[in-house]
Steps between C-alpha positions, in 0.01 A plus 500: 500500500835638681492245713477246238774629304717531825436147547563343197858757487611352820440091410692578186790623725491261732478235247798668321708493801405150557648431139821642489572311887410201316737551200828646739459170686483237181809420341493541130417148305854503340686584823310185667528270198856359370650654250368425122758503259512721262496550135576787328456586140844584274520637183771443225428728271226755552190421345600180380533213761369398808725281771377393845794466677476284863661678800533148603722359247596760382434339139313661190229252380207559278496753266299690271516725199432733322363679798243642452422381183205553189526157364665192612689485833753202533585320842826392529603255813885375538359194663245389249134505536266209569177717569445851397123709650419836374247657710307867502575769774166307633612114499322389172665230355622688122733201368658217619719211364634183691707337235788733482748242552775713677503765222696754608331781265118551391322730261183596542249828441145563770305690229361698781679914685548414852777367758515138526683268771703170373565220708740229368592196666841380455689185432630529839161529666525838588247725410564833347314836417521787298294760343487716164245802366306460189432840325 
């Protein structure tokens, strides 16, 4: 029984040791990649508007508010909006609309508490994404 536990003690050390070798010698995925860019998440006022802001442009975009909300949540895009998705934290499909016509503002209410992603394509082509709470 000693023996056995002995054993079994010393392949889980040696398989350890063989681990952390393996993990000083690979590069992290992000250090061998290029660099993504970045977006990071601005807010006007707290509790009241959401901005993704491009590190690339430099440009604010789509935005969204009241954030969070209890009732209707309005997306407002400078550019106008030809497509709009709203999709759950797990990628159902909640609304969409693809006759927006370059409106540059839309109104709308989920119904449902959760956090929801919106994607909006553009009238320059570009696609655009944002995100709001529900309570």
């Amino acid at each position: 029984m000693k023996a056995t536990l002995l054993f079994a003690t010393a392949l889980l050390f040696t398989a350890t040791a063989q681990a952390q070798q393996n993990i000083e010698t690979q590069q992290p995925a992000l250090e061998r990649n290029a660099t993504a860019p970045s977006v990071e998440a601005a807010l006007e006022a707290p509790g009241e508007m959401a901005t993704l802001i491009s590190s690339q442009t430099g440009s604010t975009s789509l935005r969204m508010y009241p954030v969070p909300t209890t009732g209707a949540v309005t997306a407002d895009c400078p550019d106008g909006m030809l497509t709009i998705e709203v999709r759950d934290l797990n990628g159902r499909l909640i609304l969409r609309d693809n006759a927006l016509n370059g409106a540059k503002r839309l109104t709308f209410d989920i119904g449902r508490v959760g956090t929801y992603i919106v994607d909006v394509v553009d009238r320059t082509g570009r696609q655009q994404r944002s995100r709001f709470i529900r309570q």
